[in-house]
Structures are given as structure tokens and as C-alpha cells.
C-alpha atoms as one frame of an Amber mdcrd trajectory, in Angstrom:
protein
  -7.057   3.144 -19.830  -7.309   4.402 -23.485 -10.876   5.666 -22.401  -9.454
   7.830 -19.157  -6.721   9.082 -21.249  -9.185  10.480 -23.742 -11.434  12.172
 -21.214  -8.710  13.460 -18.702  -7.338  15.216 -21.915 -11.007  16.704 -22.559
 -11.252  17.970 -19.352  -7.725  19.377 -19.415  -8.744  21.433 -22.487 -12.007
  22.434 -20.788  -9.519  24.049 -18.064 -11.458  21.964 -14.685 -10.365  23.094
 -11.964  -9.521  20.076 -10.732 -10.145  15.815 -11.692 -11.617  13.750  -9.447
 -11.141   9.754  -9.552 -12.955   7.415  -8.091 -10.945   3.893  -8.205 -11.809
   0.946  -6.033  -8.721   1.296  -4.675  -6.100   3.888  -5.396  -3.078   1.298
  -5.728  -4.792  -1.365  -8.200  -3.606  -1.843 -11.156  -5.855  -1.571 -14.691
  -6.520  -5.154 -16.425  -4.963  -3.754 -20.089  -1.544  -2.633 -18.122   1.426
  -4.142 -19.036   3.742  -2.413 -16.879   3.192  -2.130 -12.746   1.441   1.208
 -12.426  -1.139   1.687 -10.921  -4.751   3.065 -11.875  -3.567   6.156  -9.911
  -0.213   6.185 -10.801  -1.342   6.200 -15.009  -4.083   9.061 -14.469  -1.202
  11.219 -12.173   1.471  10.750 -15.398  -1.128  11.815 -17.958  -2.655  14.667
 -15.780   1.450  16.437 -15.799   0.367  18.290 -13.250  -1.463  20.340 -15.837
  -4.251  20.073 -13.256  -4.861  19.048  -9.750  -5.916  14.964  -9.161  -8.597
  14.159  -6.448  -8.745  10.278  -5.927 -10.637   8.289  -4.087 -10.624   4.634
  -3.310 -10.143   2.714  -0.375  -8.450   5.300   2.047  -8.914   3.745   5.499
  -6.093   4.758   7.136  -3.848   7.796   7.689  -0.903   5.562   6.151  -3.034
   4.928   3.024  -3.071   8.626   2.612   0.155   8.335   2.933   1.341   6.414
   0.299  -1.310   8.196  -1.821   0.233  11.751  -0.946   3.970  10.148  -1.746
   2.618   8.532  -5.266   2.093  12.019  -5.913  -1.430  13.088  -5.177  -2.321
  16.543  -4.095  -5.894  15.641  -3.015  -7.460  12.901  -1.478 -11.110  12.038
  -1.037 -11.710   9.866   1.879 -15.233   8.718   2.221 -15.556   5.878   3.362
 -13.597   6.100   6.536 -15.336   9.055   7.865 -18.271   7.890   7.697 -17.550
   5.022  10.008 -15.219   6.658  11.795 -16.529  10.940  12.406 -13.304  11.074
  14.674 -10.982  10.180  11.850  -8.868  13.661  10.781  -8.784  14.450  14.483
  -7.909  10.769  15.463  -4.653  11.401  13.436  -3.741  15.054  14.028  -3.370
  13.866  17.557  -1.384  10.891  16.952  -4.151   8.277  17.640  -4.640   5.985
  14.370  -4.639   2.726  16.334  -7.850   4.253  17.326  -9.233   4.552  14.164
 -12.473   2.115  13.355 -11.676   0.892   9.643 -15.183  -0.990  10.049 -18.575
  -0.321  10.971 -19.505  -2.613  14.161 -23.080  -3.614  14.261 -23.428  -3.018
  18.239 -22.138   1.265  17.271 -24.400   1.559  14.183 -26.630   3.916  16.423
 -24.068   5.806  17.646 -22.623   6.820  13.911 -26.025   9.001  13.551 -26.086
   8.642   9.740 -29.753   9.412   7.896 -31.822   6.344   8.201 -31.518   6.137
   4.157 -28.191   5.499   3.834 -27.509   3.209   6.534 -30.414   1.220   5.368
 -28.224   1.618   1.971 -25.172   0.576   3.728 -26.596  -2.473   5.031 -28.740
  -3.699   2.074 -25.564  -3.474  -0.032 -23.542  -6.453   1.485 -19.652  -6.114
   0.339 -20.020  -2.029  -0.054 -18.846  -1.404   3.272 -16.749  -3.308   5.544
 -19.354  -3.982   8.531 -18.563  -6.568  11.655 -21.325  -8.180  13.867 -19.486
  -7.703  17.490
């Protein structure tokens, strides 16, 4: 984390308008930790609020968001998940996140109308995103 330290205090001096993050997942923990914070957690206490934190990194659900917005984070990328799922922010502003898809099915790849490129990407990249053959 050394590394991150030294560049999140670089960009603090540079006066960003904001950090982004991108972490596998937002509540792992770094290998050279001894205590039980997380990646996220360790960036959030050096940042002081000096500037705003955007984090991405596994947010599939609304309740990951969640937990990311009660860790303390004041923005949240989420990439992933709307790109399987176009229906995702208004899926939960009307209450229906048992709706959500948290995976790309095989038999709807048509009907998620990404660029040819990228779902060619998506596919040739085995582990990148979660995909089921239904």
C-alpha cells in the first residue's frame, strides 16, 4: 500500500478533483496488511476527506453499494453490473433488486446490444465477467 499512499498524496497536492480506484473488489484486503482493512477502507483513511474517493470493484448489487456508501465512500463506479444489467439504477429506485441479472446469460447476449468489440472482448476473456450458458 506504501505505493498508493505515495501517489494518493501526489494527487492530493496536485488538487484532483476527485480519485478514482479501481480494486478487484472494494472489500479485499491488501497482501502487506496487518490489520483487517480493507483496500478501500486504507485509501478512504489516507484520502481524510481532503478529496472525494471514486471506487470501483465488484459492485453487483444495490446492497454492495451499500456497504460501500456506509464504509464511507461518496462515489461509486459500477461497471460491470450495468453492462449486464441496462435496467440496473432503475431496477432499484423502484424496489426491484431480486430482478437484477448479476450475470450475463448466453441465451440474452443479443438482447444486451453492446458493440460487437467488446462482447467479443467479454467472451474471449474467460473469468472477466461472470457469464452463464442457460
Amino acid at each position: 500500500m506504501s505505493d498508493t499512499y505515495e501517489i494518493i498524496e501526489r494527487l492530493v497536492q496536485l488538487d484532483v478533483d476527485y480519485i478514482h480506484a479501481s480494486l478487484d473488489n472494494l472489500t479485499s484486503k491488501p497482501i502487506d496488511n496487518e490489520g483487517d482493512k480493507s483496500r478501500l477502507e486504507l485509501i478512504l483513511d489516507k484520502i481524510n476527506d481532503r478529496v472525494p474517493l471514486m471506487a470501483a470493484g465488484s459492485v453487483k448489487t444495490p446492497d454492495d453499494a451499500l456497504k460501500a456508501v456506509e464504509l464511507g465512500l461518496p462515489l461509486i463506479a459500477i461497471g460491470q453490473a450495468l453492462l449486464i444489467d441496462s435496467e440496473w439504477v432503475e431496477k432499484t429506485e423502484n424496489g426491484q433488486e431480486a430482478e437484477i441479472d448479476t450475470e450475463m446469460k448466453t441465451s440474452k447476449l443479443d438482447q444486451l446490444e453492446l458493440p460487437k468489440k467488446l462482447l467479443n472482448f467479454i467472451l474471449a476473456a474467460p473469468g472477466w465477467f461472470p457469464i452463464s450458458k442457460d
